[in-house]
VMD Tcl script that draws the C-alpha trace (Angstrom):
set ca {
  {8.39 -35.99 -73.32}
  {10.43 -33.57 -70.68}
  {8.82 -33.86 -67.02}
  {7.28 -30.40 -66.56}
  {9.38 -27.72 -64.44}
  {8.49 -28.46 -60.59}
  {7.01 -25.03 -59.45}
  {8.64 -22.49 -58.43}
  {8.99 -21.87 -54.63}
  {7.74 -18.62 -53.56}
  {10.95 -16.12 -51.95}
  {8.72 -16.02 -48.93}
  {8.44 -19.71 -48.46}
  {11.17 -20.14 -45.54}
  {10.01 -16.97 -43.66}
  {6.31 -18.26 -43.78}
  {7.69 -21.15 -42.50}
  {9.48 -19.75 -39.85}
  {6.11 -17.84 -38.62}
  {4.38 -20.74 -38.31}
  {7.24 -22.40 -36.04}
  {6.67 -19.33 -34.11}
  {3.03 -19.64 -33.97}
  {3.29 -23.09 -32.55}
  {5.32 -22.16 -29.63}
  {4.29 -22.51 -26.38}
  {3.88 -19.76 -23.62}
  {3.94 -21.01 -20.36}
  {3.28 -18.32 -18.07}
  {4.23 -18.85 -14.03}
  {1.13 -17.58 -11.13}
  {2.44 -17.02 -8.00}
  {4.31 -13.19 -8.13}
  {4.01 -13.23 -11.84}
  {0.62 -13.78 -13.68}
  {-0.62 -12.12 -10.11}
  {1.76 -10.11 -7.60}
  {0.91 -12.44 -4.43}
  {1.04 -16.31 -3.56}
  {-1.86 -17.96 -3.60}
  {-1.20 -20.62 -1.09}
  {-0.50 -17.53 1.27}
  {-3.90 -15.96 0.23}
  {-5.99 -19.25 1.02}
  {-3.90 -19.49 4.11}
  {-5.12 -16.50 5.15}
  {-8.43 -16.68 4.67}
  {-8.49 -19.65 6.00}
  {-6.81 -18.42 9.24}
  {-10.25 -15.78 9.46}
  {-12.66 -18.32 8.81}
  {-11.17 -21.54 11.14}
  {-7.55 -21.32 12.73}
  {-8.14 -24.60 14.02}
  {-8.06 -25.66 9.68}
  {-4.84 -23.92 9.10}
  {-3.30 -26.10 12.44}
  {-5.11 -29.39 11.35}
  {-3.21 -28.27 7.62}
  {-0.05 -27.93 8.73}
  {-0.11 -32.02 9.68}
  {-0.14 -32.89 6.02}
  {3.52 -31.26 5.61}
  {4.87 -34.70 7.11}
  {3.67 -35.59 3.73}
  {5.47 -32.91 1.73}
  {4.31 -29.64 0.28}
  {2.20 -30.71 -2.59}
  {-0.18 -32.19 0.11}
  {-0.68 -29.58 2.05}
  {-1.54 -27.31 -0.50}
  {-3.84 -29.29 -1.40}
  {-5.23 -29.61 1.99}
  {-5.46 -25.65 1.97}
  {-6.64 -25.39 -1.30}
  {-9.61 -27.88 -0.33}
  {-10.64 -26.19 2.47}
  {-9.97 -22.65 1.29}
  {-9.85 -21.97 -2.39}
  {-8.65 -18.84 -3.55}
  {-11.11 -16.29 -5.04}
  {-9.63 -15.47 -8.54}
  {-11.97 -12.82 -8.86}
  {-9.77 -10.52 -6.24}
  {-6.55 -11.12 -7.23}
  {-3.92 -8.46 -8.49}
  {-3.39 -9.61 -11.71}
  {-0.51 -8.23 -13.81}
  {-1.38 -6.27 -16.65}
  {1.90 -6.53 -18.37}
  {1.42 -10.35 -18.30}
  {-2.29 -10.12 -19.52}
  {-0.79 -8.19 -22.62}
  {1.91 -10.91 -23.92}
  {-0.92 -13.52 -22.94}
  {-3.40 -11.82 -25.17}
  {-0.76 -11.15 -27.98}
  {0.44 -14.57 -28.01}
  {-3.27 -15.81 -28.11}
  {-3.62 -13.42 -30.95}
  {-0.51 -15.10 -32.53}
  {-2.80 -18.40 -32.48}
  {0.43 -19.88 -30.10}
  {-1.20 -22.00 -27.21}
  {-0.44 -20.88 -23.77}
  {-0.12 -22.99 -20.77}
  {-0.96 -21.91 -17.32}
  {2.69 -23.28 -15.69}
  {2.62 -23.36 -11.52}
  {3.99 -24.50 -7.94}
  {0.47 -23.98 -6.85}
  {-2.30 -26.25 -6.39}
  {-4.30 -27.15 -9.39}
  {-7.07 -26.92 -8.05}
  {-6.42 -22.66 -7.28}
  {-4.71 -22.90 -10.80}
  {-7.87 -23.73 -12.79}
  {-9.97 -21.81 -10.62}
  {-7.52 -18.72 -12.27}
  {-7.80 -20.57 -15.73}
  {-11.47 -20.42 -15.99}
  {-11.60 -17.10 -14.68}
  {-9.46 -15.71 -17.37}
  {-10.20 -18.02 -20.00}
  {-6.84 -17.34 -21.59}
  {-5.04 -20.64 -21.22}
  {-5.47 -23.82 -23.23}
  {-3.21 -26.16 -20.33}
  {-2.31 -26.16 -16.78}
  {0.66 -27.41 -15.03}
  {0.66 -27.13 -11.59}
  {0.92 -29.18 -8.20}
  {-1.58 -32.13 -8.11}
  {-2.56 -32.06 -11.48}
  {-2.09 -35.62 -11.32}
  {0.26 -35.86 -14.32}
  {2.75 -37.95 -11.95}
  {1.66 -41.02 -10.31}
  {3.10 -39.51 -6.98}
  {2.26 -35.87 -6.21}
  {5.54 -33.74 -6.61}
  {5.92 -29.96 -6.00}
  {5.81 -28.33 -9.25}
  {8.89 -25.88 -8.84}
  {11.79 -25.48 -10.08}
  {13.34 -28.57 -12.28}
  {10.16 -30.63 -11.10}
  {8.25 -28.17 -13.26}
  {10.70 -28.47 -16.50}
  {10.03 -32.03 -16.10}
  {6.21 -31.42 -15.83}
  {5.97 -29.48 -19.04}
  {8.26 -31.66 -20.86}
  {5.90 -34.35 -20.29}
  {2.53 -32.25 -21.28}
  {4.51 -29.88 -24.32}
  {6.91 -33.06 -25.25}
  {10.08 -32.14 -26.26}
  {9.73 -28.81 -28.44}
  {10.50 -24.63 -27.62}
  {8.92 -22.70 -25.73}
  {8.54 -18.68 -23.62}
  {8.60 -18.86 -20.66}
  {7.24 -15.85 -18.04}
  {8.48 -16.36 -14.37}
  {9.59 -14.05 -11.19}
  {12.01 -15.84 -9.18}
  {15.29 -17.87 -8.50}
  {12.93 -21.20 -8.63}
  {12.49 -20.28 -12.33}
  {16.12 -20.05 -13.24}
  {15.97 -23.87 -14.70}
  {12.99 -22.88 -17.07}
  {14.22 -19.58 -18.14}
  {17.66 -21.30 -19.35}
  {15.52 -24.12 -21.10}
  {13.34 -21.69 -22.56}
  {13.54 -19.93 -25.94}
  {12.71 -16.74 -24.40}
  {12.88 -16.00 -21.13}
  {10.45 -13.54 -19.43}
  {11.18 -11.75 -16.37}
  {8.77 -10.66 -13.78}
  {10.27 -8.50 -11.08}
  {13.17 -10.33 -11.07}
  {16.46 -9.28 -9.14}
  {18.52 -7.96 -11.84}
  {21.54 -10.02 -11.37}
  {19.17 -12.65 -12.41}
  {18.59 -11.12 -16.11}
  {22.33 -10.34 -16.23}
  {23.55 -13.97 -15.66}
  {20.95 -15.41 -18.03}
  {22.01 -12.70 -20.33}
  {25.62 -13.51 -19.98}
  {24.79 -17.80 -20.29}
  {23.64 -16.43 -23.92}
  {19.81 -17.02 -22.88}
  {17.03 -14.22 -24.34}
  {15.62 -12.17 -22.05}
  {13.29 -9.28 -21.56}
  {12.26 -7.77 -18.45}
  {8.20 -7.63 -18.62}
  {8.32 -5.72 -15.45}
  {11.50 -4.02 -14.00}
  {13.37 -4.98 -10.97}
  {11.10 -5.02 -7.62}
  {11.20 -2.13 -5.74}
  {12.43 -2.03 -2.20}
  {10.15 -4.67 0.01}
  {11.46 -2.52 2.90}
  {10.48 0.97 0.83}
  {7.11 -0.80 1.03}
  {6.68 -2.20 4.48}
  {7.27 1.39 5.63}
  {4.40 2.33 3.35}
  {2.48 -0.36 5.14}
  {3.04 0.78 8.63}
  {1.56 4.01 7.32}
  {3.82 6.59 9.37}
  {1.08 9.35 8.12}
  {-1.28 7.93 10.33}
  {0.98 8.82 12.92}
  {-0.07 12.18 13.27}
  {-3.34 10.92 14.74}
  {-1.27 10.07 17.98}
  {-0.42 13.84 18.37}
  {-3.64 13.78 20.52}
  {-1.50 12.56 22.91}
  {-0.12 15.96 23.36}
  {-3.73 17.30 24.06}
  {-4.03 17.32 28.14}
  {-0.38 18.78 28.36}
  {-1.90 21.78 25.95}
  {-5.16 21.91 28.15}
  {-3.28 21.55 31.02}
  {-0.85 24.82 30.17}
  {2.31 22.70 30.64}
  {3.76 22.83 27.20}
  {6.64 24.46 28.01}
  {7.84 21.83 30.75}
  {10.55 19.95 29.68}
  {10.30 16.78 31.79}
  {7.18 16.58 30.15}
  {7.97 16.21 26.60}
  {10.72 13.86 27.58}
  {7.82 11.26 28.69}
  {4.92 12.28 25.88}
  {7.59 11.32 23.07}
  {8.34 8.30 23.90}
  {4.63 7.39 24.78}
  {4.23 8.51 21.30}
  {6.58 6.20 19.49}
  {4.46 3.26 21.68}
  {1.33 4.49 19.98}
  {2.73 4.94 16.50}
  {4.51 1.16 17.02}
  {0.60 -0.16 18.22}
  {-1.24 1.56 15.46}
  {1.38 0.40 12.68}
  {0.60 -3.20 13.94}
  {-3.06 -3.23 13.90}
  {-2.96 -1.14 10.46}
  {-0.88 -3.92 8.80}
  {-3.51 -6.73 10.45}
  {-6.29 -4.62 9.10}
  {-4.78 -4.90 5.96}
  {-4.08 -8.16 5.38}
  {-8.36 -9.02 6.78}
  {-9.58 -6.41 4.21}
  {-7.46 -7.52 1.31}
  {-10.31 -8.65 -1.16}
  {-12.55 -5.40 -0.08}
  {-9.20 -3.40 -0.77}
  {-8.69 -4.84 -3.92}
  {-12.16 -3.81 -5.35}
  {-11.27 -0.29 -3.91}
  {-10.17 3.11 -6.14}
  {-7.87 3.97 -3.03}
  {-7.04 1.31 -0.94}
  {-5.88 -1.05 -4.23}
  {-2.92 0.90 -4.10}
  {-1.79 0.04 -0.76}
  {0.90 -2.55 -0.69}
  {-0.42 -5.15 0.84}
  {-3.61 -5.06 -1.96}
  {-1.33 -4.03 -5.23}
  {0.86 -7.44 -4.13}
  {4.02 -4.70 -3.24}
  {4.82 -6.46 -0.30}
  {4.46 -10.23 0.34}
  {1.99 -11.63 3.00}
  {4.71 -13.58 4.98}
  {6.51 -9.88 5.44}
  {3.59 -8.47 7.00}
  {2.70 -11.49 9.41}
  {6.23 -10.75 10.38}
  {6.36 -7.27 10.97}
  {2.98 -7.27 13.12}
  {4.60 -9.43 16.27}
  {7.45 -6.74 15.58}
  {5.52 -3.84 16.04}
  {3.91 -5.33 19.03}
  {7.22 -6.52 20.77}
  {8.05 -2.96 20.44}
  {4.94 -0.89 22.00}
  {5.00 -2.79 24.80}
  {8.91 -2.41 25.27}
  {8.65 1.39 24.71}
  {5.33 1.26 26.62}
  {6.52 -1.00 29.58}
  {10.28 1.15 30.22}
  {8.28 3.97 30.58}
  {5.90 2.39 32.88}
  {8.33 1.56 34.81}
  {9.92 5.22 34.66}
  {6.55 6.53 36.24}
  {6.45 3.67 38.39}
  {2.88 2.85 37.60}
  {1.41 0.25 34.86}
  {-1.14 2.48 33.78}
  {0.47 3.26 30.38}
  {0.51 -0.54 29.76}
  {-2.56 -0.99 30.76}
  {-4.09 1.55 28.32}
  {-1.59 0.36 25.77}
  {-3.20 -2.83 25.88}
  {-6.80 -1.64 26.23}
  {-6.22 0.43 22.70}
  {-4.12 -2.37 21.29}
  {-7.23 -5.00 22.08}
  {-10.09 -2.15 21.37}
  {-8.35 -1.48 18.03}
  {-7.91 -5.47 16.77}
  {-11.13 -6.16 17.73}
  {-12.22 -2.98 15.23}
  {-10.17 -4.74 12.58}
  {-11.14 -8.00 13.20}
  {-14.98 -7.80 13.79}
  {-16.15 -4.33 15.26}
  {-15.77 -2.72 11.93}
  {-18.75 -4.82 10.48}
  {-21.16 -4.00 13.14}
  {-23.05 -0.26 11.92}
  {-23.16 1.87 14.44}
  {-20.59 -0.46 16.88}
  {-18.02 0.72 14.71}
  {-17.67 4.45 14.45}
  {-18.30 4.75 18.67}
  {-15.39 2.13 18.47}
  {-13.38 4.65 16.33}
  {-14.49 7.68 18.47}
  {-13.32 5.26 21.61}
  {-9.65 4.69 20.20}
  {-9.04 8.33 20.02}
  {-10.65 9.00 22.96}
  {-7.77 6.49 25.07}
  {-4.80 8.22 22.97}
  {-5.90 11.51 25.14}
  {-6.14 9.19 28.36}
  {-2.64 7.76 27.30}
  {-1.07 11.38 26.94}
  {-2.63 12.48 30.43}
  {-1.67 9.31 32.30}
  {2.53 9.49 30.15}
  {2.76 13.46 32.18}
  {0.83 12.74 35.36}
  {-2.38 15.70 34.03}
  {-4.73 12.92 33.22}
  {-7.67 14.59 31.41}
  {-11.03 16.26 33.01}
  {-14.30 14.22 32.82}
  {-14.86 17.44 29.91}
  {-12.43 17.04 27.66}
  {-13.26 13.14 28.03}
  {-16.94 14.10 26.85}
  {-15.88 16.51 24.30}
  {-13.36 14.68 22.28}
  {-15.90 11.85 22.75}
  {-18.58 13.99 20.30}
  {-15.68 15.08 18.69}
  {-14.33 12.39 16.96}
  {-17.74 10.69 17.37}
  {-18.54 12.97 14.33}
  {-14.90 12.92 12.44}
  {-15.95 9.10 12.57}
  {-19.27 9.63 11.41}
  {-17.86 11.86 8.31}
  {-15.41 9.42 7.71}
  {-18.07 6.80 6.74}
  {-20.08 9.30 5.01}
  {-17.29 9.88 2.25}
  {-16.59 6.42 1.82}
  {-20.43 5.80 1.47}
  {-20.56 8.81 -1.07}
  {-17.49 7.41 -3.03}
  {-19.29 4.55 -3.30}
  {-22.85 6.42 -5.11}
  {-20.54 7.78 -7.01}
  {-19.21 4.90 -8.72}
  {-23.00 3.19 -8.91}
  {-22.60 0.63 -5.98}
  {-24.99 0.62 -3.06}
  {-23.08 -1.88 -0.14}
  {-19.62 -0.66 0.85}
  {-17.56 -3.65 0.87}
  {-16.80 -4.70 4.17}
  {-18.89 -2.42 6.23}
  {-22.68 -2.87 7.23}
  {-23.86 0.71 5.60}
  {-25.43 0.97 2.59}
  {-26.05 4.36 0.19}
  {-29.43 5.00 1.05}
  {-28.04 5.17 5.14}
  {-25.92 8.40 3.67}
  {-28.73 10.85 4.97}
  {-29.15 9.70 8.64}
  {-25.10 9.35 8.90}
  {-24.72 12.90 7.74}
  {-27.46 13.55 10.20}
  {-26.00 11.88 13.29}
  {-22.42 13.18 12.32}
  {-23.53 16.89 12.59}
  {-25.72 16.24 15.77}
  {-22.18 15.02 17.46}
  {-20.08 17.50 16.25}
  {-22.72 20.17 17.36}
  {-22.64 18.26 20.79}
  {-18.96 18.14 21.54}
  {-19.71 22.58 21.31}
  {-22.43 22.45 23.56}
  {-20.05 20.66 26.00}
  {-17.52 23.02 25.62}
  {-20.44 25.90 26.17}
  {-21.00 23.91 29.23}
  {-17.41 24.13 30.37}
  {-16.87 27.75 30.25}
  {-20.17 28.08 31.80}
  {-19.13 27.04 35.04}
  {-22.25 28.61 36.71}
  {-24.48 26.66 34.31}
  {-22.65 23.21 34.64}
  {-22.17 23.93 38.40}
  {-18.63 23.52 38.57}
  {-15.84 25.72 38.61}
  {-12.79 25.87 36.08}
  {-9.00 25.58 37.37}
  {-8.50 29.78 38.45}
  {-4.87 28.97 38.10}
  {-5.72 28.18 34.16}
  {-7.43 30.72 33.17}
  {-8.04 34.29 34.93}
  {-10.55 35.43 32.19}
  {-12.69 32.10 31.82}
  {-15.13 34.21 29.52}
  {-13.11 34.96 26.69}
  {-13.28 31.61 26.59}
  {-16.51 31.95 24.59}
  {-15.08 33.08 21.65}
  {-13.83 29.31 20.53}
  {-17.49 28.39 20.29}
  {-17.69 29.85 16.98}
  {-14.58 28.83 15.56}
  {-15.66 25.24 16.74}
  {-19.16 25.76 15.09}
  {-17.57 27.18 11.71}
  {-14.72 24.24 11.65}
  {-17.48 21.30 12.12}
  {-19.54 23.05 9.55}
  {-17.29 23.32 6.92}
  {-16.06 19.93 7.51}
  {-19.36 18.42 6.75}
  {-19.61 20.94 4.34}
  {-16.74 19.42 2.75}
  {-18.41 15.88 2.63}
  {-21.45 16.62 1.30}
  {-19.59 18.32 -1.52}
  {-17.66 15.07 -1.81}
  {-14.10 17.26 -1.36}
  {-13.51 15.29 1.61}
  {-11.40 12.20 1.03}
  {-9.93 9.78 3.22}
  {-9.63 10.08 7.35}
  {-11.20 13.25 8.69}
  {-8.60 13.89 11.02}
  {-5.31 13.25 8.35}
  {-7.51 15.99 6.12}
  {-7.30 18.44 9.18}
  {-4.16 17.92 9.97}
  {-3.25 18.86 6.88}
  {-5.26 21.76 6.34}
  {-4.32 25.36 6.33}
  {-7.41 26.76 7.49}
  {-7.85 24.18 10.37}
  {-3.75 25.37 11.37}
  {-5.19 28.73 11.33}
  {-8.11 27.98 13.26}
  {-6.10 26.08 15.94}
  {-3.60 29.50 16.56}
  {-6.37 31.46 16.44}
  {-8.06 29.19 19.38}
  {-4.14 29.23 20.93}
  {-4.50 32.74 21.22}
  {-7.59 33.03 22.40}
  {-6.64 30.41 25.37}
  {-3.58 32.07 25.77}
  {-5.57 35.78 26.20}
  {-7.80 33.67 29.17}
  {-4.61 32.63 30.82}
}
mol new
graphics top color blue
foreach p $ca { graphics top sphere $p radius 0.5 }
foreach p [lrange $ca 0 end-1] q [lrange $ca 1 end] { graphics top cylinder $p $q radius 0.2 }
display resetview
């Protein structure tokens, strides 16, 4: 009898085939700057650097031993919280579609395994990791670079894979890979691979500027704040000297270089409370914009320079007083960053305290250092701005259902006695100023060279009364946002207040 016909093969057979291949293809997906936009060995570093310095020195030993041991040393003593970290969300999508695919997907890293699985198990989106220490080598070896082509070759054997990476240490597994992911990448990277004939796609475009975002970081519109500087010049009716300015500006620039340092330290101490935050995620430091090592660089930087700026015109008014005052604010504000701003209560008087010494600073750069008055009113002042400046973020935080503010010793139920307390020391820095222009009342006498009509004077009480009212107005209402003082200064009915109150000073004269 004639065998029977062999079945036929179905038209589809070869591309079903094909989709399986493709199913059984590895993705290895790279941490450090891609699956997350930091380093984690810089993140355990620097928590590790809050909670023991003396740990981070004792670390740094095991380099004698190479790099795979001392991240492992750091990772020991400090592992990273995966819970905080700025994950990508362009990576998360081609891990979840690949997962979807039913391809396995392999967690591929220069970091320490022991931070690695820690990210593994948080996700729960990986079926391997490959990273430093993960004791597939008898001898520990940095996984980077070739040494991490050799790692997967040994865990995937000898068959395609994706691969998703950031950086020039990933050039050797984007050219081995079957597709190569880019994450961030400088784009003459993606045009050579593109020109050695490799596949690429750009998961996230070229980096923006590190330097666009460093100035971001320094936060130059925080540097309005150190206009108070010009305050005792304006009390002291010498605006219009010129030898003047020529000393306030550059006393300026020595507060703006100050502030930018201790804004970048506070940044890098509050990263994991700035992380879980609606705002402050966005800030560079927190999205992973701009790398840790940049900002540990550019604090010294800004310090060199205050106390250059600070100590040439020191030495132009042939005192050390602006040093000195420098360095009072300078240690008043790290200790805010680094502890004060914990402590309820210690920390807005702190706050209150730093704007207070900007005044001293402007008085002591044009030789008209400031009354024991306006000392005691800005003192209630921004006593209050500080008060309303914890009150939003506490009310921000009620909002979105939490009751601790991250970071800070307040809770949600404190909201009523810091609105309370806020208004009280507004109210007060008015009844000082009442108490100035009363010169009979406070028995003392104002300057008759300032003002020849001291009693029209009495006609900024109100505009101070209606200005801290609507302020706090404007936090109960929960149309405040951010720093008190950045909102007035960029408020049209607080410009028109203050040439209202120029005129009124001006009509005294």
């Amino acid at each position: 009898m004639p065998e029977p016909d062999a079945p036929p093969i179905p038209a589809d057979a070869d591309e079903t085939a094909a989709t399986d291949h493709a199913a059984s293809i590895p993705l290895c997906v790279d941490l450090d700057g891609s699956l997350v936009a930091t380093d984690t060995l810089w993140e355990s570093c620097l928590q590790l650097v809050q909670r023991n310095p003396l740990a981070l020195l004792s670390a740094l030993k095991t380099l004698s031993d190479g790099r795979a041991a001392f991240k492992q040393r750091v990772s020991d003593v400090s592992p990273v919280d995966p819970t905080v970290l700025p994950y990508r969300p362009e990576v998360l999508t081609i891990i979840e579609a690949a997962r979807e695919e039913g391809r396995p997907v392999w967690l591929a890293t220069g970091a320490d395994v022991a931070n690695a699985r820690a990210v593994a198990d948080h996700l729960g989106l990986f079926d391997g990791v490959s990273a430093t220490n993960d004791g597939s080598t008898d001898t520990p070896v940095n996984n980077v670079g070739p040494a991490k082509l050799d790692a997967l070759r040994a865990h995937l054997g000898d068959v395609p894979f994706d691969y998703v990476g950031d950086s020039t240490q990933d050039l050797a597994l984007w050219k081995a890979a079957r597709t190569a992911y880019t994450v961030g990448a400088a784009s003459h990277h993606t045009r050579d691979l593109r020109d050695e004939g490799v596949n690429v796609h750009a998961l996230v475009p070229d980096r923006t500027s590190r330097w666009g975002s460093l100035f971001k970081a320094i936060r130059p519109h925080q540097w309005a704040k150190n206009l108070l500087l010009l305050l005792p010049m304006m009390t002291g009716m010498a605006v219009g000297d010129l030898s003047r300015w020529a000393l306030v500006i550059p006393a300026i620039a020595a507060f703006c270089l100050a502030g930018s340092a201790v804004y970048l330290t506070n940044d890098l101490i509050d990263l994991p409370a700035d992380r879980q935050h609606p705002r402050k995620s966005k800030r560079p430091l927190a999205a992973g914009k701009l790398p840790i090592p940049w900002a540990l660089l550019a604090i010294p930087v800004c310090l060199l320079g205050a106390f250059v700026v600070a100590g040439l015109l020191s030495w132009k008014l042939g005192s050390s007083s602006f040093v000195a005052v420098v360095a009072v604010y300078l240690v008043t504000a790290m200790s805010y960053a680094l502890h004060i701003k914990g402590i309820a209560m210690l920390d807005v008087i702190c706050l209150a305290l730093l704007y207070v010494l900007r005044i001293i600073a402007g008085g002591i750069a044009v030789g008209l250092f400031p009354t024991a008055w306006l000392l005691a009113f800005g003192s209630f002042l921004f006593l209050s701005l500080a008060f309303a400046k914890r009150y939003s973020e506490l009310a921000m935080i009620l909002d979105r259902g939490d009751t601790q503010a991250a970071g800070r010793n307040y809770r949600t139920d404190d909201i009523p006695l810091v609105m309370m307390m806020g208004v009280i020391a507004g109210y007060l820095s008015v009844l000082v100023l009442a108490f100035y222009i009363n010169r009979d009342l406070a028995g003392d006498s104002l300057h008759e060279d300032l003002y020849a009509h001291p009693e029209r004077l009495w006609l900024v009480t109100p505009i101070m009364l209606y200005w801290i009212s609507r302020l706090w107005f404007r936090a109960h209402r929960r149309t405040l946002r951010g720093d008190p003082l950045l909102f007035a200064m960029s408020d049209p009915v607080t410009y028109g207040l203050v040439g209202l109150t120029a005129a009124i000073a001006a009509w005294a004269h």
